[in-house]
N, C-alpha and C positions, 0 to 999 in steps of 0.2 A: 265628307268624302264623296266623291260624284259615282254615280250608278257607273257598274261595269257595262260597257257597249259589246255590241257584236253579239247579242239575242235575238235582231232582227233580220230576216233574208228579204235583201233590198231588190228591188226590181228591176232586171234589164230590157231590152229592147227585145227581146223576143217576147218574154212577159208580156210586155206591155200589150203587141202586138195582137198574143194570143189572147189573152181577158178583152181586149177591142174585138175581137173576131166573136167573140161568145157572147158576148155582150148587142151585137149587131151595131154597134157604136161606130158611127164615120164620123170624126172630129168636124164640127161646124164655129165656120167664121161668128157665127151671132152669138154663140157665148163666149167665141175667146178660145178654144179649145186646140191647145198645144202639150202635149204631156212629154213633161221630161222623163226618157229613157235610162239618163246616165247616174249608175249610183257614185262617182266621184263627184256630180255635181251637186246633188242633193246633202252629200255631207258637208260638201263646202258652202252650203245656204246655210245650214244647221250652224256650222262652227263660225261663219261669218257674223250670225244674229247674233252669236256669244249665250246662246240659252241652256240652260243644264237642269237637274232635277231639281229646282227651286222654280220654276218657272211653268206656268198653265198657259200653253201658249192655245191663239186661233190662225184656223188655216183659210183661207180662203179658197174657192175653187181645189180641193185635192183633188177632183181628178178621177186618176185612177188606183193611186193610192201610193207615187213614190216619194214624195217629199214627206208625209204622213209617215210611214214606215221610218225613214231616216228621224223622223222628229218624237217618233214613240221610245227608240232607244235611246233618247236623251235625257227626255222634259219631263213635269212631272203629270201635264197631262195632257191632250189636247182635242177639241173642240173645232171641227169642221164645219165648215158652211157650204154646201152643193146646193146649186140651184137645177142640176139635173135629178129627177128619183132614181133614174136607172143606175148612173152611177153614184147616188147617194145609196143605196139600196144594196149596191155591190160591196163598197166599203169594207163593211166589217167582216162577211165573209173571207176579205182578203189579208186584213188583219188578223182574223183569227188564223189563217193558213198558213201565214208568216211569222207570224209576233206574237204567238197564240198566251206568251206570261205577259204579254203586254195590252193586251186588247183592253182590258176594265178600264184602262187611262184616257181611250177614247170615247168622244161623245160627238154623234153627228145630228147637225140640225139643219133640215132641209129645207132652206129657205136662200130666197133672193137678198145678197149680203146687205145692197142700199136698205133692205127692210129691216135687220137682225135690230134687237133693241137691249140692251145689257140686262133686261129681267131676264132673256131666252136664255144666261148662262148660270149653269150651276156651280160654276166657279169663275171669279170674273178673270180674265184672262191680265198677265202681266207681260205679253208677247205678240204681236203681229209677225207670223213668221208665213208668207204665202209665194207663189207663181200667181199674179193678179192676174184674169182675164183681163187681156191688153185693151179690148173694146172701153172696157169702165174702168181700167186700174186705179185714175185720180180720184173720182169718184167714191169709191171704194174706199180709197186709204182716208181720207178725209174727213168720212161719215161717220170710221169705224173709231179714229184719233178724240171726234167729237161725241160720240158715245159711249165711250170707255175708257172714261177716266183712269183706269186701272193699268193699261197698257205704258208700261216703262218705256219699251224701245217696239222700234217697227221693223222688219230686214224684210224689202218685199222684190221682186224679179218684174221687171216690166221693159217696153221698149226700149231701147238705148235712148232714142230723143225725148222720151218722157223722163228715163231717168235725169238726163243733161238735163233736163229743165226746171224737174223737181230739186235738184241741187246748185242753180244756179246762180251767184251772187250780182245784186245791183249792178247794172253798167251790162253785162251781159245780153250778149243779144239773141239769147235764146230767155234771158228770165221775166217770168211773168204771172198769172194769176194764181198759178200752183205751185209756185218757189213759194210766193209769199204766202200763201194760206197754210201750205206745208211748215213755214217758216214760224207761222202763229202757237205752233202746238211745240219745237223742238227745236234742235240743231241737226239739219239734214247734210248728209255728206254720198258723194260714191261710195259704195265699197266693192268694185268691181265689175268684169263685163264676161257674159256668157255667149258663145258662141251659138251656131244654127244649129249646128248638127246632133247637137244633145235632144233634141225635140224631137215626137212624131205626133203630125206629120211638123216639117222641118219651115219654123215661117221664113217669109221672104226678107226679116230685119233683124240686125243685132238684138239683145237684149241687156239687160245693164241691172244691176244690183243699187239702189237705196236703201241707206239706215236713217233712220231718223229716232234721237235720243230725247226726249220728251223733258224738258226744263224739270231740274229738281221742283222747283218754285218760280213758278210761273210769273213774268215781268208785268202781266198785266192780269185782269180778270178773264175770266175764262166760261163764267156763264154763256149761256145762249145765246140770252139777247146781244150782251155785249159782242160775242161773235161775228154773228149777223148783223151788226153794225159796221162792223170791221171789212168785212167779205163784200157785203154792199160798196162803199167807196174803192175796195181796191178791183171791184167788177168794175165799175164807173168807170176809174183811171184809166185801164188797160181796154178797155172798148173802143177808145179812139186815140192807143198809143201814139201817134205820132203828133196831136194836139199836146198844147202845154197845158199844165193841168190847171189852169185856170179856164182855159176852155173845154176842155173834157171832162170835168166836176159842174160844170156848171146847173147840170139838171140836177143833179143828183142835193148840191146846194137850194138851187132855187133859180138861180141867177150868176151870170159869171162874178162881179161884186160880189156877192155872197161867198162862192168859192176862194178867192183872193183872200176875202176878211178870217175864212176858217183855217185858211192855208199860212198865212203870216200869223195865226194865234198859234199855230201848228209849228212855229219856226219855219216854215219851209216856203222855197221861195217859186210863185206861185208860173215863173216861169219855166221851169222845171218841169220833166216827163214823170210818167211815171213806172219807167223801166231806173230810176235812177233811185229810189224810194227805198227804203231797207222794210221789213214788218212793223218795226218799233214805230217810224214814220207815218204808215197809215194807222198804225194804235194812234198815236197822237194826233194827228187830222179827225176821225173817227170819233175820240174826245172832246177836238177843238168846235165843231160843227154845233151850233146853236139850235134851238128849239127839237 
């Protein structure tokens, strides 16, 4: 049976407002800092991720504390990452003022999230549920997918064109190195688009919702190295997209000949871009590549 909701008092835009005023906090472009005001949005990130009290989700960037609050009355726990102190530091006061039966679920670790490492949690998270800082969002999601094995699903809020791109299939002419890396860990899909006005201060771009559902069982290896095998040739490919990948692998092989010989062991034919490539394809290149 799913925990009863509506224990928590979610935050509006005067809130927000007021906790920024007390805080001395003026949102700055270099972390990314946009804080949603709107408590219908927040629940609809919540019910969007599909997360409920089985689930130890991590947030990235909370903020000021309103996606947090909507995701305390759900989950069964969750695990912040602020790379601000000030409002890492605020946090839980505000939690406790809000959701004061719910606070013991939270745990904030105040660290820059490209750095967080799956020992920092005391429960491993089976959730990505964030507003990314739009400056790093792919970054982010990528880092976090490759250190936490643990994470089933992702539902993260980022730029509309990053979203479009992080869910964009082969042939697409917006898809490229972060479809297909995204591609590597799940099945990425939209799941929606957030308007300006839910934000303060209010950015100058739509916003867009991604899920990405993590392969029960993964189609290929998922170690490190093999990773980083992977992520190398499909950086290669896409460095000089409008080269056929027999000439735009060619460093990365050795030689254009070399490229060609790893690309027809790959099935793939060497005249070929590499906006046309699925993930499975650079796994199999990635494999096919000698020495």
């Amino acid at each position: 049976m799913s925990r009863a909701r509506g224990t928590v008092s979610l935050l509006g835009p005067a809130e927000i407002r007021t906790f920024a005023e007390e805080l001395g906090i003026r949102p700055t472009k270099q972390l990314g800092q946009n804080f949603v005001h709107d408590p219908n949005t927040v629940r609809r990130i919540v019910d969007v991720a599909g997360v409920d009290e089985n689930d130890a989700v991590i947030e990235v960037g909370p903020g000021l504390g309103s996606l947090t609050l909507a995701l305390l009355d759900v989950v069964d726990s969750v695990t912040a990452v602020e790379i601000d102190p000030v409002l890492a530091g605020r946090l839980p006061d505000t939690v406790a003022q809000r959701a004061a039966s719910e606070a013991h679920r939270l745990k904030i670790i105040g660290a820059d999230a490209l750095r967080v490492r799956r020992a920092d949690f005391d429960v491993q998270p089976t959730a990505l549920v964030a507003n990314l800082p739009y400056n790093v969002s792919v970054p982010v999601l990528l880092h976090l997918l490759a250190e936490l094995p643990t994470l089933r699903t992702a539902l993260v809020m980022v730029q509309a064109e990053v979203a479009d791109r992080l869910a964009a299939g082969p042939g697409n002419k917006v898809y490229g190195v972060p479809s297909v890396k995204a591609g590597f860990f799940g099945t990425v899909s939209r799941a929606g688009s957030v308007g300006k006005n839910v934000f303060w201060p209010a950015p100058q771009v739509m916003s867009g919702l991604v899920r990405i559902d993590r392969y029960e069982e993964s189609p290929w290896p998922t170690d490190t190295e093999f990773r980083k095998r992977v992520f190398t040739v499909v950086d290669a490919a896409f460095a000089q997209r409008r080269k056929t990948l027999r000439a735009a692998l060619a460093g990365w092989a050795g030689s254009a000949p070399a490229a060609e010989e790893a690309l027809r062991a790959a099935g793939i034919d060497p005249a070929a871009r590499g906006e046309t490539l699925t993930t499975a394809d650079f796994v199999r290149l990635a494999t096919a590549r000698r020495g």
